[in-house]
C-alpha positions as CSV (number, residue, x, y, z in Angstrom):
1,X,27.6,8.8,4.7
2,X,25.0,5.8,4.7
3,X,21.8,5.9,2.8
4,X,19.3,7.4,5.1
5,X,15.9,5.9,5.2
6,X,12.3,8.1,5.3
7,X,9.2,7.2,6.4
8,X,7.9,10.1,4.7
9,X,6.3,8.2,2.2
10,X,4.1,5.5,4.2
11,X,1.0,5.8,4.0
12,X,-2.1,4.4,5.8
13,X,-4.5,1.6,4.0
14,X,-7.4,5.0,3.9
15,X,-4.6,7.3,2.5
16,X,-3.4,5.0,0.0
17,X,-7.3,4.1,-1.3
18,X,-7.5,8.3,-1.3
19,X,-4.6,8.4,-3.2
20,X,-5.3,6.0,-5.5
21,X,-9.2,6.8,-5.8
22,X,-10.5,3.8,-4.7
23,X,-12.5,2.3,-2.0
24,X,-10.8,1.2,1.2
25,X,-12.3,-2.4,1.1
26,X,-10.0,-2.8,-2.4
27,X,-7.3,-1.4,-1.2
28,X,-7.5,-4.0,1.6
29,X,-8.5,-7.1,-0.8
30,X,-5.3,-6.6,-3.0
31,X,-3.5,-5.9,0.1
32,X,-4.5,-8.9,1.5
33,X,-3.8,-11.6,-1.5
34,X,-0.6,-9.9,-1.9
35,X,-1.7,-8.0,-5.4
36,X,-0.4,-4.6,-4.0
37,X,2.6,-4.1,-2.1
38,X,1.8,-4.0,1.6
39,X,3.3,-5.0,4.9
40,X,1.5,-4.6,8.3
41,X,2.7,-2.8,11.7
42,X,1.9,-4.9,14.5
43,X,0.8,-8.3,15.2
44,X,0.1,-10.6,11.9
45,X,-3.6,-11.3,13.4
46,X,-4.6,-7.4,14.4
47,X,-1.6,-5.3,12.5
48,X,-2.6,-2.3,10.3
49,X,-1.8,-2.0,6.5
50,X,0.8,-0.2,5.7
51,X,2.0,0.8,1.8
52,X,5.0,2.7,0.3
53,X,3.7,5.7,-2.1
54,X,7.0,4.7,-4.0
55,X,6.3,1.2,-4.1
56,X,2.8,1.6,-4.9
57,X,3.9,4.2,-8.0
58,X,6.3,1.7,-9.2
59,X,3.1,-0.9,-9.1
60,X,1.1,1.2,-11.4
61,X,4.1,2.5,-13.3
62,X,4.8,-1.0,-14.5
63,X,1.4,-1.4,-16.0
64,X,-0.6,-3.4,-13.1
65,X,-4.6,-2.5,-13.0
66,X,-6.2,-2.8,-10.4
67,X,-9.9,-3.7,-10.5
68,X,-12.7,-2.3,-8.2
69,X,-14.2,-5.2,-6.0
C-alpha cells in the first residue's frame, strides 16, 4: 500500500502565527521572502498562505529564530 498523504496538518497564515505566537504580519513577511516554509493556494498574485505544522516544526527544530517585525 502507497504512502497516504494528509492535509491534516496545513494550517492557515492566522493559525500558523497562533501557533507560533506571533503576529500575522511576520508570519506573512517571512512567508513572503521565503524565510519560513510556505506555498500559496490559488493564483500567485491573490493566493492564500498556506504552511505545513510539520514543516514549520522541522524549521524551528533546526535552530531557525524568527524575529518579530
Amino acid at each position: 500500500m502507497g504512502k497516504e498523504k494528509s492535509f491534516d496538518d496545513i494550517m492557515t497564515l492566522a493559525e500558523t502565527a497562533v501557533y507560533l505566537k506571533l503576529s500575522k504580519n511576520t508570519v506573512y513577511q517571512y512567508a513572503q521572502k521565503g524565510k519560513l516554509p510556505a506555498f500559496k493556494v490559488g493564483t500567485p498574485k491573490h493566493g492564500k498562505w498556506r504552511f505545513s505544522r510539520k514543516a514549520v516544526e522541522e524549521f524551528i527544530g533546526k535552530g531557525n529564530v524568527i524575529r518579530k517585525v
